[in-house]
C-alpha positions in Angstrom: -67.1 36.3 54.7 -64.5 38.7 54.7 -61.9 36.7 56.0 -62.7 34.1 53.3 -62.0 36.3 50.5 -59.1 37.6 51.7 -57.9 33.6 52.1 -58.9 33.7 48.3 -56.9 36.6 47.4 -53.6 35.0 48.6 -54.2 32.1 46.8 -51.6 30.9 43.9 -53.5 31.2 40.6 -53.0 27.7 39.5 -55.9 27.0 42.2 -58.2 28.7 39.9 -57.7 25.5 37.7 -60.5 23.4 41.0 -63.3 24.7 39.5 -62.4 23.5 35.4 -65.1 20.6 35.0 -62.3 18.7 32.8 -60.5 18.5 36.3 -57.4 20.8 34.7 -55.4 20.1 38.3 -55.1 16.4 37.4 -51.6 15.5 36.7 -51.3 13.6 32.8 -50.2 10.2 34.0 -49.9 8.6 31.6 -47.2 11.0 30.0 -45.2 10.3 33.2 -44.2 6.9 33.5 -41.1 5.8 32.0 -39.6 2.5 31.3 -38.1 1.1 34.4 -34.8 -0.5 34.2 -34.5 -4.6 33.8 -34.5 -6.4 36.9 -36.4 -6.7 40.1 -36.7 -4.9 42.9 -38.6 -4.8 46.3 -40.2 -2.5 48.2 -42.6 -1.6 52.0 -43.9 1.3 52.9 -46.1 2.0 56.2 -49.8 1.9 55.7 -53.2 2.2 57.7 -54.1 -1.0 58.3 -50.0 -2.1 58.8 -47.3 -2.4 56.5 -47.5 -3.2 52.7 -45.3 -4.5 50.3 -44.4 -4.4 47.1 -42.3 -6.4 44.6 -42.0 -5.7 40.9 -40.2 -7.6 38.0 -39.2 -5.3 34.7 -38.2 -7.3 31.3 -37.4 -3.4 30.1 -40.7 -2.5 28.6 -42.8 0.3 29.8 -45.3 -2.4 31.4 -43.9 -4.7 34.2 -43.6 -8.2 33.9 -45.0 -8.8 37.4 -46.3 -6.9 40.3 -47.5 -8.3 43.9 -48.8 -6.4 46.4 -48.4 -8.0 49.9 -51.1 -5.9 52.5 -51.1 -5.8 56.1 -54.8 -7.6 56.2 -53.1 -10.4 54.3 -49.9 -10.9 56.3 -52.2 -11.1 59.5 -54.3 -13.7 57.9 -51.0 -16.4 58.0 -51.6 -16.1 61.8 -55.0 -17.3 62.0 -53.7 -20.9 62.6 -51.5 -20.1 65.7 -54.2 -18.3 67.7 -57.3 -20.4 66.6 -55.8 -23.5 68.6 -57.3 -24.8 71.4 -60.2 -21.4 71.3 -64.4 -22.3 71.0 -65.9 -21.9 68.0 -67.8 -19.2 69.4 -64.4 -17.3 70.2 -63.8 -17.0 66.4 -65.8 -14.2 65.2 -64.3 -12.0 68.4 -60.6 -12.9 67.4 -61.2 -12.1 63.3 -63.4 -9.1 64.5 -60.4 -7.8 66.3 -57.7 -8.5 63.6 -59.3 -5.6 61.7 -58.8 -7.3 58.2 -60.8 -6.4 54.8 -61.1 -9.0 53.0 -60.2 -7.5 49.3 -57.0 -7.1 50.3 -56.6 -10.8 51.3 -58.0 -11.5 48.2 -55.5 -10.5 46.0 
């Protein structure tokens, strides 16, 4: 017990902020996003479950004209074709089982 207040004590104070109901640690997002430039740009970035990507189109305003989001569960789905062939019906549930997908993200 000790040894946890002591952890406490060297604490910053702005950790005292966790225990405010209102969640006073939260960052104000919506004070933080700023118009992005016009254009398009294209972006992938490593996640869990493989790599995602992500393209978004500006027209200048603060909300994007268009934003896709291209997951890993999806991007395996486009290879269900090639392996299927020539495989028993039975065969199928093993080979999805072991792609690992979730299906909201092939949803999108």
């Amino acid at each position: 017990m000790r040894l946890c207040r002591a952890v406490l004590k060297l604490l910053p104070p702005s950790a005292e902020k966790a225990n405010d109901p209102i969640g006073g640690f939260q960052a104000d997002v919506a004070r933080q996003l700023k118009k992005p430039p016009k254009g398009e740009v294209s972006c992938r970035t490593e996640a869990p479950r493989g790599e995602m990507g992500y393209y978004l189109v500006s027209d200048g305003s603060k909300h994007p004209y268009r934003v896709r989001v291209r997951t890993g569960s999806f991007s395996a789905c486009g290879l269900f074709h090639r392996i299927m062939k020539g495989l028993f019906l039975a065969d199928v549930v093993t080979v999805v089982g072991s792609f690992d997908i979730v299906v909201p993200e092939v949803d999108r």
